[in-house]
C-alpha positions as a printed Julia matrix, in Angstrom:
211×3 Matrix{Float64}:
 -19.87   62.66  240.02
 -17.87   63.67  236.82
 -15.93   61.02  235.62
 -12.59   61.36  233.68
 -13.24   59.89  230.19
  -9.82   59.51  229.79
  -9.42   57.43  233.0
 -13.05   55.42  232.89
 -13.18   51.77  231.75
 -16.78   50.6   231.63
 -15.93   46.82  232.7
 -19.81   46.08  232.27
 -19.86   46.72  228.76
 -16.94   44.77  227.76
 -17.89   41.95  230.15
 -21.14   42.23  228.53
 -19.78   41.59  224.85
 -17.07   38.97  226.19
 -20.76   36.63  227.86
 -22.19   37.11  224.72
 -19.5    35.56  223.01
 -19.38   33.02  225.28
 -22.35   31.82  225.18
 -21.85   31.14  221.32
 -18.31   29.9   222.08
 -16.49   32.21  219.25
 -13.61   31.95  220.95
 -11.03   34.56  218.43
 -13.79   37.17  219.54
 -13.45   36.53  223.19
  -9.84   36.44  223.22
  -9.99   39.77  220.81
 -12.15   41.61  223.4
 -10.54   40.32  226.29
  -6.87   42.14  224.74
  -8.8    45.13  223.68
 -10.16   45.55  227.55
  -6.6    45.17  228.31
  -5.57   47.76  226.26
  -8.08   50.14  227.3
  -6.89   50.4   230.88
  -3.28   50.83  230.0
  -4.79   53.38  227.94
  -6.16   55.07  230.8
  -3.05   55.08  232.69
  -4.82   54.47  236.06
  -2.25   52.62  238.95
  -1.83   48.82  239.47
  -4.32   48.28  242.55
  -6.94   50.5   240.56
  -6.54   48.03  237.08
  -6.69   45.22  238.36
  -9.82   45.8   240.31
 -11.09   46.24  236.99
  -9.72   43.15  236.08
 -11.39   41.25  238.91
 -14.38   43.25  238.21
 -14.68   41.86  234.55
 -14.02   37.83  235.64
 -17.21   38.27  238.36
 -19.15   40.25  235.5
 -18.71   37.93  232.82
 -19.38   34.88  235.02
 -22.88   36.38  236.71
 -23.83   37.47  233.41
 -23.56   33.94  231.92
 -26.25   32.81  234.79
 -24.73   29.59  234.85
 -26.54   26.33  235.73
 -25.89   24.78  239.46
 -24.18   21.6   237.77
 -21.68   24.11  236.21
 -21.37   26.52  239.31
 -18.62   24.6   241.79
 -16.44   24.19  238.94
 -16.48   27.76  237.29
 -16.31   29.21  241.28
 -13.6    27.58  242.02
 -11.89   28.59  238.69
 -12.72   31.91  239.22
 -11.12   31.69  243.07
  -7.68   30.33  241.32
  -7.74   33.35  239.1
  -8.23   35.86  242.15
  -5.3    34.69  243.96
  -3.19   34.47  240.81
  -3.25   38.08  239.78
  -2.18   39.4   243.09
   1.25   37.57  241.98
   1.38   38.86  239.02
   3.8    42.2   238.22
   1.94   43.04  235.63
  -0.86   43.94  232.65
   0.45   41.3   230.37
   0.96   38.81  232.71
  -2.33   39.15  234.34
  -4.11   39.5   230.18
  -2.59   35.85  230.3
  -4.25   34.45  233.26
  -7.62   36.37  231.97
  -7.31   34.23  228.78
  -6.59   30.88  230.63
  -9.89   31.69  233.04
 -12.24   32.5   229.52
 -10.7    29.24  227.47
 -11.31   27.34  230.92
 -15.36   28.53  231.63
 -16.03   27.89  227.68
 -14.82   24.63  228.09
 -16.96   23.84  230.66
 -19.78   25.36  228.93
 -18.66   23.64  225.84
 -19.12   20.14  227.5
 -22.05   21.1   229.0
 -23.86   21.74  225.75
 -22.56   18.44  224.08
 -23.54   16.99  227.29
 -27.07   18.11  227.28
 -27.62   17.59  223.2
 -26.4    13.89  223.71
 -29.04   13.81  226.41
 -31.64   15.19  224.3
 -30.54   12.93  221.01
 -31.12    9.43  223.42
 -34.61   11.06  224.9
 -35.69   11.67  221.14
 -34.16    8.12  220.5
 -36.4     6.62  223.26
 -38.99    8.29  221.87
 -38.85    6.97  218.33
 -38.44    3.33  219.96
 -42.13    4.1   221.69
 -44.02    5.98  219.78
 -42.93    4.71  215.86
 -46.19    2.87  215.33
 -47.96    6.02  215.56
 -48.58    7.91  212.65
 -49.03   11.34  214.3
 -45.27   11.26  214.98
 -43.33   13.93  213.8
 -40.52   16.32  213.96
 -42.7    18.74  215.89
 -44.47   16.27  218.16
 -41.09   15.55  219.15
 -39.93   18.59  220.13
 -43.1    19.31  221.73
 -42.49   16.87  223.68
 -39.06   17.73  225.01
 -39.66   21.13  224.85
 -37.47   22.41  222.59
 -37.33   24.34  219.0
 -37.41   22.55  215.97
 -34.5    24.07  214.46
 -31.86   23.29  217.76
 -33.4    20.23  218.49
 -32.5    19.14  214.58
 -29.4    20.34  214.7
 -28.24   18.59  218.28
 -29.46   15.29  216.59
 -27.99   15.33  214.01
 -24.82   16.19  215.4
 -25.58   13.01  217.75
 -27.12   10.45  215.69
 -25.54   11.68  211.9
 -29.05   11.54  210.93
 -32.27   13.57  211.02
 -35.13   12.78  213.11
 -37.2    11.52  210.18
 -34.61    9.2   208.73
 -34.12    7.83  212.03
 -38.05    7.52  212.65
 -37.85    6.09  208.99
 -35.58    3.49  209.46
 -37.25    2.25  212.37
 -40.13    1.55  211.06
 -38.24   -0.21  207.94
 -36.65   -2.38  210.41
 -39.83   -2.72  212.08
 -41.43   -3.66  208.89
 -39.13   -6.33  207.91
 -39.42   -7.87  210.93
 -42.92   -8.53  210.18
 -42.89   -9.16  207.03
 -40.65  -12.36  207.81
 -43.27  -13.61  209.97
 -45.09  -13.95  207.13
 -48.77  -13.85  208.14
 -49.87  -10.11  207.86
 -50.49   -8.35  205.13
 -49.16   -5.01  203.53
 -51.75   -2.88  204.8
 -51.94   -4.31  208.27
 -47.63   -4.14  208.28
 -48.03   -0.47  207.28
 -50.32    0.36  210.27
 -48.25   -1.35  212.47
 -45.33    0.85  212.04
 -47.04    4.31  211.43
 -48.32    4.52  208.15
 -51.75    5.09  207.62
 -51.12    5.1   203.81
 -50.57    1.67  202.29
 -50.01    3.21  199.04
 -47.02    4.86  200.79
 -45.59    3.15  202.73
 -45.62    0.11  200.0
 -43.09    2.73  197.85
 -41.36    3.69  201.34
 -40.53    0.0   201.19
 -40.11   -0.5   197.82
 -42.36   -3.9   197.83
């Protein structure tokens, strides 16, 4: 079948770009592409019922190309129901862009919280595992994020966001605190204090603590 270039609106490509976005939450680009899409099927001239199937096409596009997780699904679905029943009230393109733009703010939200969610969740696992595993000197950034299986470069940058430190001045100042602690009680000495918080060099960690 021949189709009319003139008349064809590829929703999957747009709703393609628009998840994409998404997914990064740059919302002026979403909202850009979302009145571009709108502007290609006045463009194209096609009737009301035939637009806003494309309309309705885009929404379930965007949202099964953002494979969202089941925590997230109930709320999105039901979002996405809301928006169905809107647009067959509403006279028009424009009014119908608007309830598009209301649907997309909506799901990034949702996404958005989800992500802060799961980074907090991440931050107090990493936390946890400072509070455990400080007195060993293996410890480090990557032993971390081997552990919670994630990439050294988002895990840093979801703790920091959390904590307002990095993981090795966190790790750092446990031990410090660790190491003061001990040092009140008086009856160890340097060496056996810098074992018991991680360092296998004396030499360093005596500078570390500025003894």
């Amino acid at each position: 079948q021949i189709r009319n270039s003139a008349k064809y609106v590829d929703v999957f490509e747009w709703a393609s770009q628009i998840a994409t976005a998404m997914r990064t939450n740059k919302v002026e680009e979403i909202s850009e592409k979302t009145d571009r899409f709108i502007e290609q099927i006045k463009m194209s001239y096609v009737n009301k019922s035939r637009s806003f199937v494309y309309v309705q096409n885009l929404v379930l596009s965007v949202i099964n190309l953002l494979e969202l997780p089941e925590e997230l699904e109930e709320e999105i679905y039901t979002q996405e129901r809301q928006f169905m029943s809107q647009i067959n009230r509403c006279e028009n393109l424009d009014e119908v862009a608007k309830r598009i733009h209301e649907t997309f703010k909506f799901i990034g939200n949702v996404m958005l919280k989800q992500r802060d969610s799961y980074g907090k969740r991440q931050a107090m696992l990493a936390l946890d595992y400072i509070d455990k595993n400080y007195a060993d000197s293996s410890v480090t950034l990557n032993s971390v994020c081997s552990a919670l299986a994630m990439s050294t470069s988002y895990f840093s940058s979801i703790f920091k966001n959390y904590t307002g430190e990095t993981f090795i001045e966190c790790l750092t100042k446990k031990r410090m605190e660790k190491a003061k602690l001990l040092l009140e009680q008086g009856n160890l000495k340097t060496y056996e204090i810098a074992e018991a918080v991680g360092y296998s060099d004396a030499h360093y960690f005596s500078i570390s603590f500025k003894i």
